[in-house]
Structures are given as C-alpha cells and as structure tokens.
N, C-alpha and C positions, 0 to 999 in steps of 0.2 A: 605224878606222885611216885610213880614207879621208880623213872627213872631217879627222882631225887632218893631216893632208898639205897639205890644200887651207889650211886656217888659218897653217900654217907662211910657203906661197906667199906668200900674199895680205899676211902680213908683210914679207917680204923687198921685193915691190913697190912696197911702200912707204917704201922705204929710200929711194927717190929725194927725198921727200919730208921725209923728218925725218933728223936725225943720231943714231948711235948711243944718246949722252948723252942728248937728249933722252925719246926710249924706255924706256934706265933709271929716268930720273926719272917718267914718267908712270907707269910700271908699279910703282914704287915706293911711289909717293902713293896707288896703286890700293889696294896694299894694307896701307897703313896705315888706309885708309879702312874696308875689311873687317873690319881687328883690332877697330876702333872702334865698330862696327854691332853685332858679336858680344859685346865686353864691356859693352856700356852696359847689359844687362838685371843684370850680377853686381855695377854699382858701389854701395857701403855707400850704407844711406838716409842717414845722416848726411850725406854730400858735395850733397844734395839738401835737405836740410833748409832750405832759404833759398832754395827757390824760389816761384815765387807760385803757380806752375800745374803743377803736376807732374803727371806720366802716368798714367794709372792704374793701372799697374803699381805705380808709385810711390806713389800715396795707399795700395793696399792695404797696403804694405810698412809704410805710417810709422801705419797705423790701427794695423797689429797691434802695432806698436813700440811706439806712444801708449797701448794699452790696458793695457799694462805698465806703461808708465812714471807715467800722467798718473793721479794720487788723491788724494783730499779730505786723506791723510796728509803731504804732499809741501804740498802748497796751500794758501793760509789758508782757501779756503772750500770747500765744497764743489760737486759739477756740477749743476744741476737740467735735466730736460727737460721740456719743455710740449708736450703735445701738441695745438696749436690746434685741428685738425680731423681727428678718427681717422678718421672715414667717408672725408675725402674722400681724404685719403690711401690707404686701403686703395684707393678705384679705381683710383688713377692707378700705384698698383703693381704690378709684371712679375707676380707673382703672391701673387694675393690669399687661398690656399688658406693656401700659407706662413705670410703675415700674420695667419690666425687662428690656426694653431698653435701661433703663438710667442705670441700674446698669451692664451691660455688654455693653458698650460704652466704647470706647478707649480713653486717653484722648489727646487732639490735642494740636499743641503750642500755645504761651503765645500770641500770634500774632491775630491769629484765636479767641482763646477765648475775648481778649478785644474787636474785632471789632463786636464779635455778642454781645457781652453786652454792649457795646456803643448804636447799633442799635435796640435791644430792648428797653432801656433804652429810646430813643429818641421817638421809637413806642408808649409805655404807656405813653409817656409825650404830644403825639400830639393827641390821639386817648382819651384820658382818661379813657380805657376801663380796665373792669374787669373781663374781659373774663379768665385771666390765672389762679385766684379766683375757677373758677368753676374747672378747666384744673387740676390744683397743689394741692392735699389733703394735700400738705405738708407746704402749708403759716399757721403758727400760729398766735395767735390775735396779738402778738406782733412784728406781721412782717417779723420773721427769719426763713429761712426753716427749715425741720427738714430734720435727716439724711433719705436717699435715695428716696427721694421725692421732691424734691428740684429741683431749677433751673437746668438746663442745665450747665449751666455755673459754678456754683457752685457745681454741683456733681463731675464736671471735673477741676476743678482750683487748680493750686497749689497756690494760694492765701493765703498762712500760714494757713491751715485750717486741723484740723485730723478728722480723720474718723476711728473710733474702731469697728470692726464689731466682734458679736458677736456668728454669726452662718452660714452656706452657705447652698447653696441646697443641699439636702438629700443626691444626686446621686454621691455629692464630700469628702464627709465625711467621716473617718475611722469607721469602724463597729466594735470598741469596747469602752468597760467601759472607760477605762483610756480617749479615746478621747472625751468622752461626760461628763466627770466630768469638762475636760481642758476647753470645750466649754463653761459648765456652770460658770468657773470660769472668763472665758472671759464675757460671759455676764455679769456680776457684779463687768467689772471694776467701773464703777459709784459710784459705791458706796464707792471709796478710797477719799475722799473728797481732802486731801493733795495730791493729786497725778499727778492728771489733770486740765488743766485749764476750760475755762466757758465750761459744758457737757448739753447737750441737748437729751434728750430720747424720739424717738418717739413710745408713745403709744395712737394714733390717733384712733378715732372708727371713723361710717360714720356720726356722727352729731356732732362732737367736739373735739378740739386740747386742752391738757391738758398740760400748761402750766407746765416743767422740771424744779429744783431746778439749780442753776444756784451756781458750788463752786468753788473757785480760785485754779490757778494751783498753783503748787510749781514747784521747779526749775530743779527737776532731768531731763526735757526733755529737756529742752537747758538752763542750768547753767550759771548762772553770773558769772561775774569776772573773777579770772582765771581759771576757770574751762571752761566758756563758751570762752576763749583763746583758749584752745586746742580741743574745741568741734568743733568749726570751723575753724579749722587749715586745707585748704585743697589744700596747695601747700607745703608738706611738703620737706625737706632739706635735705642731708646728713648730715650735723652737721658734726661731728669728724669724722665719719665713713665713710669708700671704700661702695660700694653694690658688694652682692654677685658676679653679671654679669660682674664686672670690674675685683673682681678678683679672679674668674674660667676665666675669659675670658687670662685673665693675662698668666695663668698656660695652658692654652688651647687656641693655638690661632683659632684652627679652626673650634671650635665650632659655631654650625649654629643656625640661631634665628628660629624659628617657630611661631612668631606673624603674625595675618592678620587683617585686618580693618573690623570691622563692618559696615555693608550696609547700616546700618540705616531702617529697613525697619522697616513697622509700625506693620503688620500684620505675625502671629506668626504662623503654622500649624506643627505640632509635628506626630513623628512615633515613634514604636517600633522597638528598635534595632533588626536584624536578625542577628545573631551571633553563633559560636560554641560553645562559653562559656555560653552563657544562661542568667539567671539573676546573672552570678557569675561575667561578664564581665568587665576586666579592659584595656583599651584601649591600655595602652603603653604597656602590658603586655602579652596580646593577638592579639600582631598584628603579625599575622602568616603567612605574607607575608613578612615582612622583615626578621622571624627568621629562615624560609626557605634560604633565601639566604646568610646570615651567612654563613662563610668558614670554619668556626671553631666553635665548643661547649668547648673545654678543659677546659676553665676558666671561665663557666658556660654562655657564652654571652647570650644562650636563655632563661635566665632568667632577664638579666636587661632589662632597656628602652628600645624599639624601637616605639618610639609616630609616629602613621599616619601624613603625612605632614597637613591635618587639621583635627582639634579636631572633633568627631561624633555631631552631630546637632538631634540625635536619645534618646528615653530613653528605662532605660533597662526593660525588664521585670521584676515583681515581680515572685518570686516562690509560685505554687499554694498550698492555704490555708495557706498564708503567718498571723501570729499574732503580736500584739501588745508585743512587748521585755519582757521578767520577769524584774523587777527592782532589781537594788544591794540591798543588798549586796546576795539575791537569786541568782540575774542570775549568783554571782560566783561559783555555784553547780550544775545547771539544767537551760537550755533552751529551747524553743519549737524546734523538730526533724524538721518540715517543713518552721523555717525561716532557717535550715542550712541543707537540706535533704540530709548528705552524711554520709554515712557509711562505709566508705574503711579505714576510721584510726582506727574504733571501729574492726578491723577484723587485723587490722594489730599492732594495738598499747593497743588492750582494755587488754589482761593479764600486760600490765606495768600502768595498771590504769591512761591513761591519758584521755579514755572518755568510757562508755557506751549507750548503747540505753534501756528504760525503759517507755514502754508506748508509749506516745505521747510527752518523752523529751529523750535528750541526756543528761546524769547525765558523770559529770567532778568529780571522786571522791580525786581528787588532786594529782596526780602522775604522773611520767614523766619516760624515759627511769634508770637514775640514783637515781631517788627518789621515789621506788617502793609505800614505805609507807607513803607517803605524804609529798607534798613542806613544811608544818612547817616542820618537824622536821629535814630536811634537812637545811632548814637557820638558824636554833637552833646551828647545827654540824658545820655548814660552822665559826659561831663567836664564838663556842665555843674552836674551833682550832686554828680561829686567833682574839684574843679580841680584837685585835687593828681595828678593822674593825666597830666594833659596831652598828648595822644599826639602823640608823635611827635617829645619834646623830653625828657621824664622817663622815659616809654613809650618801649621800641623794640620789646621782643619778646614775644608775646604766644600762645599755648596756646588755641585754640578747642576745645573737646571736646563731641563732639556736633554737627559742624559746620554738617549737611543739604548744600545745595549750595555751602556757603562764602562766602554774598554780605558777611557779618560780615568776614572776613579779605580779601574781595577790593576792599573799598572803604576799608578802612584802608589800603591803599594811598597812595591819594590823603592820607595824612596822615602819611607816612614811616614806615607801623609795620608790622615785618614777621611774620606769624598763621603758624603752623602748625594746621593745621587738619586732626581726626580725627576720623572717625566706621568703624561698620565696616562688612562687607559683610554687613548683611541684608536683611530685608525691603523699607527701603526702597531700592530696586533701583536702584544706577547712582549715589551721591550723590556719592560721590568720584569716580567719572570725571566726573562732570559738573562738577566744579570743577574736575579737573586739566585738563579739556577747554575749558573759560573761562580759563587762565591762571593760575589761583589754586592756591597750595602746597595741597598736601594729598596724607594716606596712609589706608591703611584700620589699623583699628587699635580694639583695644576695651580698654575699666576692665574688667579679668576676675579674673584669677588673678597676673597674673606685669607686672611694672614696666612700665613704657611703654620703648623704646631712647632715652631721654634722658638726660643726666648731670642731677646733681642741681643747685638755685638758681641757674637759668638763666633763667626767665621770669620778666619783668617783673608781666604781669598772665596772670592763667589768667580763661576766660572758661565760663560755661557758660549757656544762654539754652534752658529745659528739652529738655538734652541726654540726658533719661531714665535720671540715672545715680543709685541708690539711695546717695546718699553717706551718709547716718547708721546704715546696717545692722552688723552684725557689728564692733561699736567705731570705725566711721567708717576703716574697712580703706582703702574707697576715696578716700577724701574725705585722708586720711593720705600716699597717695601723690601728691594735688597739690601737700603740704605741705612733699614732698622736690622737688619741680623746681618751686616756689616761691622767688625770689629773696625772703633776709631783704629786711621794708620791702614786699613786693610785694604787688597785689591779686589779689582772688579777685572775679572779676563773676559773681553767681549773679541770673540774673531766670529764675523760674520761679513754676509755682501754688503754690505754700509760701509765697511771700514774701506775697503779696497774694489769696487767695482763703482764704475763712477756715470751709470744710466738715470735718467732722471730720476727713477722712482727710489734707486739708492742715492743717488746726493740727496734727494729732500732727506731722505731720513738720518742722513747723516747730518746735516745741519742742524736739522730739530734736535738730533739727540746732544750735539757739541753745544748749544744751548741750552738744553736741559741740565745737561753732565756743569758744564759753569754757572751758572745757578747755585746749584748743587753745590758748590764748591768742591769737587770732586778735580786733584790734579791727573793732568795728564801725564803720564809716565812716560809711555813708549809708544810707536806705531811706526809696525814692520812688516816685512811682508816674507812668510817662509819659503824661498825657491825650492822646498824639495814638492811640496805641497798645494805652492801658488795657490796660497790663502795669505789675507793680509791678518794680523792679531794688534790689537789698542789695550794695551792696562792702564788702567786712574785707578785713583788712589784717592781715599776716605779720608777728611780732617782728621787730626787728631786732636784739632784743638775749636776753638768757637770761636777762633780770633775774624776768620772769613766771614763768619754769618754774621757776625756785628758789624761788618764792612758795608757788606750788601746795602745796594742805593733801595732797592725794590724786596718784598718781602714775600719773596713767589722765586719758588714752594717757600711755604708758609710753615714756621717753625709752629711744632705740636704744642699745645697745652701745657703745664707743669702738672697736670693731674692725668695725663694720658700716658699710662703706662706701657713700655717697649714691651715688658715680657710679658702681657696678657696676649694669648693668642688661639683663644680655642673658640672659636665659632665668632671670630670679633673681624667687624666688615674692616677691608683697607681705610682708611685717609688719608689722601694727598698732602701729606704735612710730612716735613721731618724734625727728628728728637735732638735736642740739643747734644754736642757731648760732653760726656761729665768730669767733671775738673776735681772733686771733692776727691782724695786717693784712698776715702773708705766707700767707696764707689767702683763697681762691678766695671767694667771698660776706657777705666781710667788711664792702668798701665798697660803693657804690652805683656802676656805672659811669659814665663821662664821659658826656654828651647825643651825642646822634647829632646832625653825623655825624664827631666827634674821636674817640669812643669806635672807630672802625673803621681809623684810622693810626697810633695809638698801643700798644707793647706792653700788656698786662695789667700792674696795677703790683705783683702778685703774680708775674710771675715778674723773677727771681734772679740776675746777672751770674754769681751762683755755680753757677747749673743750666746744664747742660750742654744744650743743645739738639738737636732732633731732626738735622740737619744737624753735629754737632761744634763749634759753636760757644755762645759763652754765648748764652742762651737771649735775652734781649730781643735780640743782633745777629741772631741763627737771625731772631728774627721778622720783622724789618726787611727782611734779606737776601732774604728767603722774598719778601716783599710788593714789593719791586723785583724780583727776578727775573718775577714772573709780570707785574705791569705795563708790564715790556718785552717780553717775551714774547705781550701782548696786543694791545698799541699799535703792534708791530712783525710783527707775524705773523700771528695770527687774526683783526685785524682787515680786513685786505687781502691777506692773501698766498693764502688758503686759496680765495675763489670765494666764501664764504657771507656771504647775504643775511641780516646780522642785524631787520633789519624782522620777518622770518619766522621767528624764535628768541626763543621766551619762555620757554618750562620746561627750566632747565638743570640737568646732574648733575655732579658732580665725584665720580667713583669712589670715589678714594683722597685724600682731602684732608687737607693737614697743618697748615697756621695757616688756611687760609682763603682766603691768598693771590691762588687762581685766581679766587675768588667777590667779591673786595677788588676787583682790579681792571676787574671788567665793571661796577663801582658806577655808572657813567655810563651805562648801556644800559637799555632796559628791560627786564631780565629778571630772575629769581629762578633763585637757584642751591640747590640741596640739597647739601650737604655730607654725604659720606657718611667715615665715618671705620670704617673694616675691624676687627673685635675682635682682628685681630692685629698692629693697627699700633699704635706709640705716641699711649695715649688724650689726644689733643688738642682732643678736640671743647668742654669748658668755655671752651677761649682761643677758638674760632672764636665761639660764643655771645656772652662776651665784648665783642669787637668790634663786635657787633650785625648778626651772622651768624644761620643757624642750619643744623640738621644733624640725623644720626640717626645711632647705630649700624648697623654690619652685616655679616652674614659673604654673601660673596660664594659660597658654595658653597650657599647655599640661594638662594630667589627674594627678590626684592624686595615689600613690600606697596603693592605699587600695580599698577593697572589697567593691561593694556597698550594700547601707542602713548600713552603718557602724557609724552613729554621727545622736546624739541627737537634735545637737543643734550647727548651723553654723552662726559664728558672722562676718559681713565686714563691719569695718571701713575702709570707704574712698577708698573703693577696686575698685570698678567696673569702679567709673569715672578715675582709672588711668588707667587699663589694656584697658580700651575700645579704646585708643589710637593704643593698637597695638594686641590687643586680638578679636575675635570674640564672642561677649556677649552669641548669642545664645548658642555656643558649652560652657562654658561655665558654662551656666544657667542648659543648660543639666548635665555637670559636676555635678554643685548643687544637682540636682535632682538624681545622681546617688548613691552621697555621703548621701546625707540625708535619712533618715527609714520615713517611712510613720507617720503621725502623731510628727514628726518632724519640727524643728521653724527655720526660718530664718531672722535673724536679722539685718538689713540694714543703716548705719548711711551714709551719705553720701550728696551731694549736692540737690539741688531740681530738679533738671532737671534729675539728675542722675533715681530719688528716682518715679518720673513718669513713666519712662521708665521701670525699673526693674519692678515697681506695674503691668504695663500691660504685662509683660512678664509672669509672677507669674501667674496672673490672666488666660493668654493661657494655662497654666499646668491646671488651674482646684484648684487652692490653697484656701487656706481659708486666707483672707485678715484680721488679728489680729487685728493691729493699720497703721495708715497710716496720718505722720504730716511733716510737711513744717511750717517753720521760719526761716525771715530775708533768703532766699537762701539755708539753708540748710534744713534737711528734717531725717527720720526714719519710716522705715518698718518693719514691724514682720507679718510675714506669717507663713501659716502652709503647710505641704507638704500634701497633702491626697493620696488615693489609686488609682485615675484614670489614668489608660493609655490608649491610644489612642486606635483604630481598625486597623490605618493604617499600612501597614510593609514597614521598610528600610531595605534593605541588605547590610552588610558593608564587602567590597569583601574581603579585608584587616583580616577580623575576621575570615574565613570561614577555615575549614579545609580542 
C-alpha cells in the first residue's frame, strides 16, 4: 500500500510538468498498446497468410493449416521430397534419437493416422503452444516440414506425398563403386526440374532452415489423359483373352492351386535359408523331399517342379566375397569366379571352350560342345547353309534347348535375335547362372513330362546343338512338343552326332529321327557339315500349311483334338499329337510376322477392333495406348527421375506384363526384358512374342526357375495388390529378394494401400528406399536391394539332403 502511495505522489508532481489531457492520452495509448501485445498471439493465420516472414508461432499455426489443406487432390501434381543428404542432416538435428525413430516407424492406417492429426491439431488450437517448434528441426519459416524431420503424421501418411531418399545407413549399403555413383545419382534427383513435382531439400544446420527452390512436376509420375487411364487401371479385364489358369486348367483338370492368404501382419522378422543348395537355391527345384519320393526318373521328373506346399518365408544366402556384376557387353567374356564359385564345367567342358577360370574371373571364350571355335562363326555357317533363315531380319525369336552356358544365344545378340535359352539344373553345375550371370536370357528348365510355359508357334527357329534330348523315343513325345511352340514356316537347328557320325548307335538314331521328322512333315532344308568345327548341322522346316497332313496315308503322330489348346501350358502333361495349322488369317500363326524391328510398333494383325481389350478398349487401340503409356512413362521417369544407372542394368523382369509395353520401350537400351505374364492374368503373352518380345508363363505363388541374384532390375505393375488375394506377400517378397542381385531396383506401381505395405516390407529387408509417391490412391516405389542378411537361421527340411 505504501508503495501504491509513493506512485500516486510522484504523479501528482508531475502535474507541473504535463496537463491533465496529456496524461489521458499517454495512458490511453498505453493501453491500447497492451490490448495489442495480448491479442496478436489469437489473431486467425489467414490475416498473416501474406506475410514473408512470419513468427514462429505463426509458421507452426499455418504448417498445421497447410497440412490440412495442401494435397496432390487439390493440386494438379503432386509433392515430392528429396532427401539430398540423410546423414548430414541427421547431425545437424536438435535431436538425432527422434530422427531415427521416425524414419524407422511403420506406417499405420488411414484411420489411426487422421485421428492423431485431428487430435493434435485440436491440441495446438486449444493450448497455443509452441512447444513442437522447439521438438521439430524440421518446421521451415514457411511452415512445411522438411523430409525426415517432419511430423509424425506426415512421415507416415500416404497422403499423396513422395519421398526420394537419397542414401541409407552405412551398414545397409552395397560396398562398391557402381552402388555409390547410383547413390550419388539418386541424390541429385532434384535437380531434374521437369521431372518432379514441388521438391523440398533438407539442408538444415542448428540455427536456420534454408528455404528449397520449389519446381513443377511433369507428368511422367501419374500422366494425364489417356495415359493416366491406364496408369490407374487397377481392376484389370480379360478382354478377348482365356488366362493361362483356365486354360492349363482346361488341359489338366487336376491341377492343384498353391495360393494362401496373407495374415496381414504388421511386423516382418527375416532368416537365412539353411538349405543344401546354398546361395545357389531354387525352391521348386530343390525340393528334395518330394524328388525322393518320385517313383520314376526316366523322363527326367527330378528336374522339373516340385514347389513346397508354401513358398520359403527365408532369404538365401549370398556367396562369400560376392561382387558388384561386370556390365555388358564385358560380362559376355568374363565374370567374377566368387559371384559363380563353381568349377566342375571348367574341368569338364573347359577343352570345348565353353568357360575358363583366370585369375579372379571365369573367362567364357565363346564355344560350346559343337562350336569348338566360337558361337560367331558358327551362326555365320548355320545362314550361310540356309539363307533363308537370315537372322535377324526373317529370324527374331529363337528357343535354344540345351543351352550349356548360352554363348549360342549371347552372341546372336550382336545380330538382333533374341535366344531364350534352357537347360536344367544338373550335373552340369551352375550353366544357367553362368549365363544369366553374363547377361544372357535364360531359365532352368527340362524336355521331361509336362510342356515347357510357352504358348504355342511363337519361335521362329528352335535350336538344338547336342542338347542330349532323346527326341525320337516314345513316338517323338519330345521332339512333338517343339512342334507346338514351332512357328508354321519355322526352323528346327539340330547339329548333333546323329546327323554326321555314322556308328551304329548314331545311324539308328538318325533313321528314327528322318522318320519321325517325315511324318511330321517337317522339310528338309540342308545338311552340312562345318570344316572349321567338324560338326555336321540339319535344318527342317515346319508346314506352313495342312496341305501335307491331309496327304499322309497313316495318321502317326496323330493330329491333336480341335478342343486341345496349343497355348495351355502350365502344369499340362505332353501328348504325342500334333496341332493343326491354322488357315483362318484372324488366327495367331497364320501369317509370318513383319521383320524386326516394325514387327515390335505395330499391333498383331490378328487382333480385332471387335476384341475388346485388356484395358476396355478395342484391342489394337489397348495395344497402342498400352505402348505410349509405358514409353512415356520411360522417357519421362525411369529414365532420370528414379537415380538408376542404367549402364549397370542388363537382366530385366516385368512381373506382370500385359502387351509388352514396358519391354517395347527400353528397345533402345541395352537390356533384355523377360516378360512374365501371371496364369491368372489375361493370356497375352502370343502378342508380346508377336512383336518380337519374348516371355514365360507363371504363378507368382510358387518360385521362379532361375537362379538367384539373377535380374537387374524387377518391375510390378499392379502385381502385388492382385496376388495378395491368394498369394502370401511375405514368401513372395522373399521370392523378390532371391531373384534380385544386390544393389538391384525394384520398381512398384501399384495402389496406395498396396505401395504402404510393400514400402514397410522393403524397409524389414534393410533396402534402400529410392522414391516413394501416392496420388489420387495410386502410388510408385523404387527400392534398392542391398547386401544385408539377417543372423538368424531357418532350416527348410524340404531343401535338406
């Protein structure tokens, strides 16, 4: 009270000094002044919305506003972020503990996510606080998080939002060159201005957020019009077409499914496979529990399928001192000894020069059992015998059977023709990985019991250069079956001891077979014998017409059924029959396709403005539409947008493939694409052959027949969200990781929900997460495969010898 006394005074004293009026007004303005200081923290962000530099009271207010507001649905394009440098950023952030929690966070549902950003949201609105300011190094002056410092909510949202990351922890990384140029190219996606849309870069130190240039996307990541038609096409149709599983199912009625349901769970924990195969392990191929109990080998059963009733949930080992691939067109001459550590063909096959060991590589000096002195000049002799074969102008698609290490198919390269090339996994040890390990197509795969996954007169030439396959036994069973994925008009290359070595045991088989082969009506073309080689080669030649079999006095081989379908071929036993060919010229193998390479822009001229296409449309615009979308989608996006060094990308896969599309347009690149076409998608694999593609059947719930770390580079359209239906993702996802080589991309288009789910699955392998975007519900991944495998071990009793 005292003191209020003395204040009272010390006013009054001051009366001498100012007038009443004056007083008033200063004490007036005082506390207007006061009102003003007290209300400026409750004024609406909107009245602030238009300033340059607002407080940070302020940013936080208009981030949490903006994260409401601001979405790829609102927007024509969507937001991507880049994260130039995660490491460095993690130092220079308030706390760095935070920063790994949120970037190794699962992300939760759409349910979960709104209800904690609701209640946040309502929290800073009643509290006023700016507490998360201090918490978040990642609020910029302008309110928007930056990548991996960012809300909660927004690190996890599929809220149409990308996330390009640029680099991972150390410990996940491949240890060489090639994967830290790829990284560095990854880090500088940002800098494609046409590529991406608004990019944000944190490079945050501890006293200030530097505002990122901010450049419009372009449309390669979800394309307008009718591009962005087929981008989100994701209940797709049969259209005109059967799917494989109807009919093999057709041909076989008692073929058993092997899908099972994923469990959904959230949380992922991975082992290494314990297996007798080692890191060479193929699942259907090594299951040495079912090939034990086989009754019979005669017709080779222990080599085809036998898939565990569920797929392994384990990954395989690497082989140690495993390296980063030599790229083509090197690796077709030399590859590192320790990504392929076998030595049993270099002792068995190395005087017919189909491999050496030199160093620390296997050097492939291009020879094979018949082509001592090299696959050229062997395909030189093969079209200088018969010109009408011409590769790589009448020739495009050609069947090696019996491949060895594939030097036959990997040097037809060089003459535009493209070899599927099969041999299977026995004795001699490693022959398919050592070609899919040089660059060259190939599966494992045997003449046994049951069809090859090809549709039927699709190759141009079938090749066999003594690929030890008893074709004239049991009415030329086998020899029947090249006769159905024999395009009419097409050759058969047989150079083996039959043709040219004349001891008893090769005449008889040469008689049988010049008997079977006319039957057959199969002309003889040529038979020669190459002096550099001293091997003799026989091409025949496939009807092109049915004028011959309607000739025939005797009806052996016995023409197929009219209800026995060529292109059912997935788990469907052979028959010693063969199929008519087809005259009608809206009929698949009618005509002879265009030369490569018009035969690969032009629809098939078998289909039908009146077929309905897989996309809803008539069938030849489906195919057109199809092959522009992916072209832009190439030229505009994977080729620059994603970080990958295609130098470093030769063995491609497309999952789920529909015309061919994705494999059409990397035509300029040097890679090979396998087209895989799922038996429960619409069978389009004929048009992608066709075009002078080529491809396989397959169900995604068993394994693949190839060797793992076999493929550069695995693409899934729209794959995962259909198998998950009846597929188990995990196994699966392991599949992926068996299939892909370290330092390897995987590329995901697919739904958003879908594109979540994979992201955190990835993320449990220990992956390097590329690009990662959602719009409108759909969404696209690109991940990297790296070198970690787990500690823990599975035994897979099934695999054990």
């Amino acid at each position: 009270m005292a003191q209020g006394r003395n204040v009272k005074t010390e006013g009054r004293r001051s009366s001498s000094y100012f007038s009443a009026p004056v007083v008033i007004f200063f004490v007036a303005l005082g506390l207007v002044a006061v009102w003003m200081t007290m209300s400026s923290s409750t004024v609406p962000v909107q009245d602030f919305s238009h300033e340059e530099k607002p407080t940070e009271k302020q940013s936080l207010a208009e981030g949490d506003t903006r994260k409401a507001e601001t979405n790829t649905h609102d927007s024509p394009e969507g937001v991507i972020q880049v994260n130039s440098d995660i490491n460095t950023s993690q130092e220079n952030n308030s706390d760095p503990q935070k920063n790994e929690n949120l970037s190794g966070k699962s992300t939760e549902n759409n349910g979960q996510e709104n209800h904690e950003e609701k209640s946040k949201e309502g929290e800073d609105s009643r509290n006023g606080s700016n507490e998360n300011v201090k918490e978040d190094a990642g609020i910029g002056k302008d309110g928007e998080s930056q990548t991996g410092v960012g809300s909660d909510e927004e690190s996890r949202s599929d809220s149409k939002e990308t996330k390009v990351e640029g680099s991972t922890d150390a410990s996940t990384q491949v240890d060489t060159n090639d994967m830290s140029n790829e990284k560095n190219q990854s880090d500088k996606v940002g800098d494609h201005e046409e590529k991406m849309g608004e990019i944000q870069s944190n490079s945050s130190s501890s006293n200030e957020m530097n505002e990122q240039p901010k450049v419009q996307a372009s449309t390669e990541i979800s394309p307008g019009g009718a591009q962005s038609e087929i981008l989100n096409e994701t209940s797709t149709e049969n259209g005109a077409w059967s799917t494989q599983a109807i009919e093999s199912k057709n041909e076989n009625e008692g073929q058993q499914s092997s899908g099972i349901q994923n469990n959904g769970a959230s949380t992922y924990s991975w082992k290494v496979c314990n297996v007798s195969a080692g890191p060479d392990y193929i699942p259907c191929l090594d299951n040495l529990e079912a090939i034990r109990k086989l009754r019979t080998t005669k017709h080779y059963e222990h080599r085809e399928r036998h898939c565990p009733e569920e797929g392994p949930t384990c990954l395989v080992p690497l082989p140690e001192g495993y390296r980063q691939p030599i790229e083509w067109p090197q690796s077709r001459e030399k590859i590192w000894y320790y990504n392929v550590p076998h030595t049993k063909l270099v002792e068995v096959k190395g005087h017919q020069n189909w491999v050496k060991v030199s160093g620390e590589y296997l050097i492939f000096p291009g020879g094979g059992t018949q082509f001592k002195r090299g696959a050229p000049h062997y395909i030189d002799f093969i079209e200088e015998i018969a010109p009408d074969i011409a590769w790589g102008k009448h020739i495009r698609m050609v069947l090696d059977v019996g491949c060895g290490v594939a030097s036959f198919g990997g040097y037809l390269f060089d003459k535009d023709v493209l070899t599927m090339s099969l041999a299977p996994k026995d004795e001699h040890e490693a022959q398919v990985q050592f070609a899919l390990e040089r660059g060259i197509p190939a599966i494992s795969a045997v003449m046994g019991t049951k069809r090859l996954p090809f549709p039927g007169r699709v190759f141009d030439v079938i090749h066999c250069a003594r690929c030890r396959v008893p074709w004239h036994i049991e009415g030329g069973k086998l020899l029947l079956e090249l006769n159905r994925l024999l395009r009419p008009g097409g050759y058969f290359v047989w150079s083996a001891t039959p043709v040219y070595q004349k001891d008893e045991e090769n005449a008889g088989i040469w008689k049988e077979m010049s008997t079977l082969l006319k039957n057959m009506c199969w002309e003889v073309v040529v038979i020669n014998k190459d002096k550099v080689n001293r091997v003799g080669v026989a091409v025949f030649r496939k009807p092109s017409s049915n004028e011959c079999y309607e000739k025939r006095q005797e009806n052996s081989p016995p023409l197929c059924k009219e209800s026995d379908d060529p292109n059912a071929a997935w788990y469907v036993l052979l028959q010693a029959c063969m199929h008519k060919v087809p005259v009608d010229a809206s009929e698949p193998g009618s005509q002879w396709p265009e030369q490569w390479p018009q035969r690969l822009d032009k629809p098939p001229y078998w289909l039908k403005s009146t077929q309905v296409g897989v996309y809803g449309k008539a069938a030849p615009e489906d195919f057109s539409a199809d092959y522009e979308h992916w072209k832009h989608v190439i030229a505009n996006s994977y080729l620059n947008g994603m970080g990958i060094s295609w130098s470093s990308v030769r063995n491609v896969m497309d999952m789920r493939s529909v015309y061919g599309g994705f494999a059409a347009a990397l035509k300029d690149l040097k890679v090979w694409v396998m087209n895989v076409v799922p038996i429960d998608s619409p069978d389009t694999l004929p048009i992608i052959y066709e075009r002078g593609l080529f491809g396989i059947y397959h169900d995604w719930c068993e394994s693949f027949n190839t060797y793992p770390r076999s493929y550069d580079l695995l693409h899934a359209d729209h794959l995962f969200s259909k198998i998950n239906k009846r597929c188990n993702l995990l196994s699966v996802l392991a599949e992926v990781d068996r299939i892909l080589r370290p330092g390897g991309k995987l590329i995901i288009r697919d739904n958003s929900e879908t594109i979540i789910e994979m992201e955190n699955m990835v993320k449990s392998l220990h992956w390097e997460i590329r690009l990662s975007y959602s719009k409108e519900k759909e969404g696209l991944l690109c991940a990297v495969k790296t070198m970690w495998r787990p500690n823990e071990v599975e035994t897979i009793i099934s695999a054990i010898a």
